[in-house]
C-alpha positions as CSV (number, residue, x, y, z in Angstrom):
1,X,39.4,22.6,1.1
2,X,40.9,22.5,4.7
3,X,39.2,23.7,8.2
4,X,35.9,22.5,7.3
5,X,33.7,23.0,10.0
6,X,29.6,21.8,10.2
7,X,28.3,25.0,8.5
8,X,30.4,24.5,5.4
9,X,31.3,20.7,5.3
10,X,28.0,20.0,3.1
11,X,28.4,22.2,0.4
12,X,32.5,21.2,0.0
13,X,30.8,17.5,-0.6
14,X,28.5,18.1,-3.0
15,X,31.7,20.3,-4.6
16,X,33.2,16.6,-5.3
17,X,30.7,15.1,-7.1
18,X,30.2,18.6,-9.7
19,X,32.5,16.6,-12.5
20,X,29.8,13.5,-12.0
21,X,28.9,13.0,-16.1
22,X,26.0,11.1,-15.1
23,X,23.2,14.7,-14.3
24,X,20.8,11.9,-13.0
25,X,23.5,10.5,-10.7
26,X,25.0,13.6,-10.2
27,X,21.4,15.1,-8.7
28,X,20.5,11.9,-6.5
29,X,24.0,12.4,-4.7
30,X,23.7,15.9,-4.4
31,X,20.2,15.3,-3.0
32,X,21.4,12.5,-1.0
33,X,24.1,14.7,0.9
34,X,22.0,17.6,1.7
35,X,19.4,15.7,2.8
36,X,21.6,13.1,5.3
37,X,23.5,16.2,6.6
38,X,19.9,17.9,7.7
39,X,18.7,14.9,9.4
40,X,22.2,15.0,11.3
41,X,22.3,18.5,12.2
42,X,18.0,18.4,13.2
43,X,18.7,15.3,15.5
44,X,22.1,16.5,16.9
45,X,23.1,12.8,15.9
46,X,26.0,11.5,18.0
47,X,28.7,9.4,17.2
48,X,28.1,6.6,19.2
49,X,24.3,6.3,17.5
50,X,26.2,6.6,14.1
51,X,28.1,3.9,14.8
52,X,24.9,2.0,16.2
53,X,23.3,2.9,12.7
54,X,26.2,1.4,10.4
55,X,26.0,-1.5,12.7
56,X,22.8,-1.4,11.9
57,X,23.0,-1.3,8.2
58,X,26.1,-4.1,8.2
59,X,23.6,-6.5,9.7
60,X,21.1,-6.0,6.9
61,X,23.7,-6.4,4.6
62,X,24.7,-10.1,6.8
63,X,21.2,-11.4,6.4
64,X,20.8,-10.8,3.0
65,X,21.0,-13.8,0.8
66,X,19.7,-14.9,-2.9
67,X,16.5,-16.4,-0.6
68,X,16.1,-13.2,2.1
69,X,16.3,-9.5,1.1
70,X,16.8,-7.5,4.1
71,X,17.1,-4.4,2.8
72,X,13.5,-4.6,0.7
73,X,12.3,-5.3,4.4
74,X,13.8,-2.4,5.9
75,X,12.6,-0.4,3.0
76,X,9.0,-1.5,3.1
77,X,8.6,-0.8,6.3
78,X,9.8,2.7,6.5
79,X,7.4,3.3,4.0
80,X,9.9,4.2,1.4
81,X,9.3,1.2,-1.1
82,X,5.3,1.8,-0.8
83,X,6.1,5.5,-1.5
84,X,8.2,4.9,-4.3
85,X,5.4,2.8,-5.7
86,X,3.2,5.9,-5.3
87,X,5.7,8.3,-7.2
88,X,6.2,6.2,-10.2
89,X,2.9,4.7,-10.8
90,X,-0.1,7.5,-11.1
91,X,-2.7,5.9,-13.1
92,X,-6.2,7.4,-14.6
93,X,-9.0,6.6,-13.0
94,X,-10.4,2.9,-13.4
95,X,-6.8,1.5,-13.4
96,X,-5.6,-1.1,-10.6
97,X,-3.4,0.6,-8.3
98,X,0.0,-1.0,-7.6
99,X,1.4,-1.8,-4.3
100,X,4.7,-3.3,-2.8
101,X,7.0,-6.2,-5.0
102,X,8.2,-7.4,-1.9
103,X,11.0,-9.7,-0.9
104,X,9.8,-13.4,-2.0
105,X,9.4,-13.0,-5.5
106,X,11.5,-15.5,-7.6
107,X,12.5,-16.3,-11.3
108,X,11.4,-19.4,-13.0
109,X,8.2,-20.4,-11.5
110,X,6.5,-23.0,-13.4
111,X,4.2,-21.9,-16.3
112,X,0.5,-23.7,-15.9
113,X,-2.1,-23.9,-17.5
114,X,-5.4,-22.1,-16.6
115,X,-7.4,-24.0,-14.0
116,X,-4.7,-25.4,-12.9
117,X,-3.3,-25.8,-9.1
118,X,-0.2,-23.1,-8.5
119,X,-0.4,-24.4,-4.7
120,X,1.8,-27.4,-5.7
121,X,1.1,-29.2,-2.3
122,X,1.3,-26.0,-0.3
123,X,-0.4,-26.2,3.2
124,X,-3.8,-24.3,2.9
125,X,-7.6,-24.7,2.6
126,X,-8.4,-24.7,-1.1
127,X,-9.2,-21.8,-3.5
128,X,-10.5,-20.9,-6.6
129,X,-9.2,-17.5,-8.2
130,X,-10.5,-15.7,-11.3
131,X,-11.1,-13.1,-13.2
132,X,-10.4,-10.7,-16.0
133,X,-7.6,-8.6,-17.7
134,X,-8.9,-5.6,-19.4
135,X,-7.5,-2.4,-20.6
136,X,-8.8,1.0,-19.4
137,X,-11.4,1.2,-22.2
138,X,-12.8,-2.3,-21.0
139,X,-10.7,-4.0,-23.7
140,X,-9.7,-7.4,-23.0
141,X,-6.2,-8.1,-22.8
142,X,-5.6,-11.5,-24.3
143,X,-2.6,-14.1,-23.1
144,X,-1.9,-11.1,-20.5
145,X,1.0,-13.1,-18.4
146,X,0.1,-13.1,-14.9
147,X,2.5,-14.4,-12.5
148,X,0.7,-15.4,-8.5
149,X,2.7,-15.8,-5.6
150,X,1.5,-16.3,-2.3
151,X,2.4,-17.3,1.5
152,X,0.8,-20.9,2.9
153,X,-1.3,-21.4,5.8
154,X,1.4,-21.2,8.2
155,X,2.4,-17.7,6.6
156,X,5.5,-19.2,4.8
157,X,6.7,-18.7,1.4
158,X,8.2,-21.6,-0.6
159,X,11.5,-19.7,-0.6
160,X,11.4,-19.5,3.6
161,X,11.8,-23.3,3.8
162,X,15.1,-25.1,4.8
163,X,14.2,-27.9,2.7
164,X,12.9,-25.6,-0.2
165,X,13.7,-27.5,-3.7
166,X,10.8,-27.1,-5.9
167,X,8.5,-24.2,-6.3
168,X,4.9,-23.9,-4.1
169,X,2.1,-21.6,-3.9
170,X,3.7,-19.5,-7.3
171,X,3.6,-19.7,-10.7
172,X,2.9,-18.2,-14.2
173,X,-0.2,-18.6,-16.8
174,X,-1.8,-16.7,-19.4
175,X,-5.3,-15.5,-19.9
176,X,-7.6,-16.5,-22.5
177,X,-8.6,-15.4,-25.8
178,X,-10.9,-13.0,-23.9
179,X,-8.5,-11.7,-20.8
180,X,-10.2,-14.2,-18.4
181,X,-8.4,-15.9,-16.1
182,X,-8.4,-18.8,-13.4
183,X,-6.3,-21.1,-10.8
184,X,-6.5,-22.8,-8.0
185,X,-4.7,-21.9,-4.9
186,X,-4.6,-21.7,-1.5
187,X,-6.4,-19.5,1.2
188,X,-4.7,-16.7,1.5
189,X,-3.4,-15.8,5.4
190,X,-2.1,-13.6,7.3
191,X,1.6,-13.6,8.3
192,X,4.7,-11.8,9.5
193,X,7.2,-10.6,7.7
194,X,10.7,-12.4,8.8
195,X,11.1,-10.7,12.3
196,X,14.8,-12.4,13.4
197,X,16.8,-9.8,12.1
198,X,18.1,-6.2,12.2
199,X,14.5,-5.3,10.9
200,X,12.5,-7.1,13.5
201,X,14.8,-5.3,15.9
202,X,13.9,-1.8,15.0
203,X,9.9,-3.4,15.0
204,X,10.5,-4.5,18.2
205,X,11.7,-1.4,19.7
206,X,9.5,0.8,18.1
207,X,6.5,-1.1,19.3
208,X,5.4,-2.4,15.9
209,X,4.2,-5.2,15.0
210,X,5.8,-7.5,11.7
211,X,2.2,-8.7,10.6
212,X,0.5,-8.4,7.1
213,X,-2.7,-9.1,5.9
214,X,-4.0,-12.2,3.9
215,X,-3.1,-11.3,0.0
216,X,-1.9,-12.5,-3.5
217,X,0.9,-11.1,-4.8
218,X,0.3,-10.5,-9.0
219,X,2.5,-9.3,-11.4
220,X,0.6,-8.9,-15.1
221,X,2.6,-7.9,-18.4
222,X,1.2,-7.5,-21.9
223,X,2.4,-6.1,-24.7
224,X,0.8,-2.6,-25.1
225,X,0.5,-1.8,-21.4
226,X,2.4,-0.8,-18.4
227,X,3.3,-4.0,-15.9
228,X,1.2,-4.1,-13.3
229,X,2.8,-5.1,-9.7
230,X,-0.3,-5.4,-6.7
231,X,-1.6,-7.6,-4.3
232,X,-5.6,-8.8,-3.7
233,X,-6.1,-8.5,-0.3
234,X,-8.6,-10.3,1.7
235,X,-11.5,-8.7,3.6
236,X,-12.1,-8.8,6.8
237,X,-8.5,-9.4,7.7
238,X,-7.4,-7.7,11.5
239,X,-4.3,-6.4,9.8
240,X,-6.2,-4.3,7.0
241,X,-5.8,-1.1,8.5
242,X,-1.9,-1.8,10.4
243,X,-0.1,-3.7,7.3
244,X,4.2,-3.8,8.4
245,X,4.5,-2.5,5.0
246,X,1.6,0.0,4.5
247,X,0.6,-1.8,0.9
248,X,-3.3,-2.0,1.6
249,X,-5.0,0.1,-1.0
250,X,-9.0,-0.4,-1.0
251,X,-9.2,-1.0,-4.5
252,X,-7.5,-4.0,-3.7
253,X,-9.4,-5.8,-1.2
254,X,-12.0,-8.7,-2.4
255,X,-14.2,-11.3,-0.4
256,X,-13.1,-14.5,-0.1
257,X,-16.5,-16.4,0.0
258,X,-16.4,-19.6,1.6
259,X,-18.3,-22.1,-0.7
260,X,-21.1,-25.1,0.0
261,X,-17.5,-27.8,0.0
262,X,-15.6,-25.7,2.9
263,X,-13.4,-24.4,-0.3
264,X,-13.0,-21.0,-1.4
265,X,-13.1,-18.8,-3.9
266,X,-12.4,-15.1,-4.5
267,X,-12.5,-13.0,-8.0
268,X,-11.0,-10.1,-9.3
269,X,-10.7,-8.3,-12.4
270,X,-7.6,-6.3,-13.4
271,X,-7.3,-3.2,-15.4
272,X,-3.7,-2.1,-17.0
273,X,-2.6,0.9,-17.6
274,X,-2.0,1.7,-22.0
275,X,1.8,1.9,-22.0
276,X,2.9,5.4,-22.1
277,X,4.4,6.4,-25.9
278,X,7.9,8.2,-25.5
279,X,7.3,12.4,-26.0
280,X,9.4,13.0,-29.6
């Protein structure tokens, strides 16, 4: 198609991709173009901000390593990962809600054994966690997996150090015979999310802060139920109601009670969703 002009350029795109034999692929692209031209045309975007936007995008791209995910930063804090969340995890009533992965998740964490301390000399006053697994019905939820992952007191993960060789403040154990469950950690703080890139750029001139409150991170599988992917947040934090990537959810905020040794503890009982059994 020649002399395409801005009224008709949109639909001669979405022309290209009508052979597409993926329809899922096929209905995300055509989405995809409609929607980007719209936000072109409403904002009158010029080429020089274009440009300014694939720089931009190139940068996050830069950054990006097997340690530091840009793009899951960008993502969380426009919203769009906490959104998505929102989309593809509805739950009945009772369940606990999900929130944001985020970027510092990593494979391999050391399995432990309940009780035991994930900190693994992390900086941090010390904590006690525990709690329950149970199913919507109030079943327990034996050997549910739950994998812990968490920031130290100077709002650093594991993966964010230089000299990082061995695994801190994460790891993986199972729940007992009865869905209980318990570990040691750290106190949870609050921290930033990395602020030295194309991300903390667009934070900075947009007036935003990079801060998120105190939390654990938790991911719990078992067989028979949807994996669970949510934080624990902790009470009383100043960033509760302002989080850089809008995963507060009130269901998920506990006390962390500060016990008679100057230690911690803080409990929490999850509830999984029944896995969902495929429409014949």
């Amino acid at each position: 198609m020649r002399n395409l002009t801005q009224d008709n350029i949109t639909q001669a795109v979405i022309a290209r991709f009508a052979e597409t034999p993926d329809p899922r692929l096929k209905e995300i692209l055509t989405s995809l173009v409609q929607h980007l031209h719209a936000f072109a045309r409403e904002v009158k975007l010029t080429e020089a901000e274009w440009f300014q936007g694939i720089d931009f995008l190139t940068r996050t791209g830069e950054i990006t390593d097997d340690k530091r995910q840009e793009f899951i930063l960008l993502s969380d804090t426009l919203g769009l990962s906490m959104l998505t969340v929102a989309v593809n995890n509805e739950k009945p009533a009772g369940c606990t809600e999900a929130t944001v992965f985020g970027p510092f998740y990593v494979e391999g964490a050391p399995h432990v054994e309940l009780g035991e301390d994930v900190a693994n000399g992390a900086a941090g006053v010390p904590c006690l966690v525990r709690g329950t697994v149970r199913g919507l019905d109030g079943e327990p939820v034996p050997g549910a997996e739950i994998h812990v992952w968490q920031a130290d007191a100077e709002g650093r993960y594991d993966v964010q150090d230089p000299q990082y060789d061995e695994h801190k403040a994460r790891g993986v154990l199972n729940a007992d015979g009865q869905g209980a469950y318990h570990f040691r950690s750290i106190l949870a703080e609050a921290y930033p999310i990395p602020d030295d890139g194309p991300v903390g750029d667009m934070l900075k001139a947009t007036k935003r802060h990079p801060w998120r409150p105190a939390h654990l991170h938790f991911m719990i599988k078992a067989p028979g139920y949807e994996t669970l992917i949510t934080h624990v947040f902790r009470n009383g934090d100043r960033y509760l109601d302002s989080d850089a990537v809008f995963g507060v959810r009130q269901s998920l905020i506990a006390d962390w009670v500060k016990q008679p040794d100057g230690n911690y503890l803080v409990e929490y009982d999850f509830v999984l969703n029944p896995e969902r059994k495929e429409a014949r």
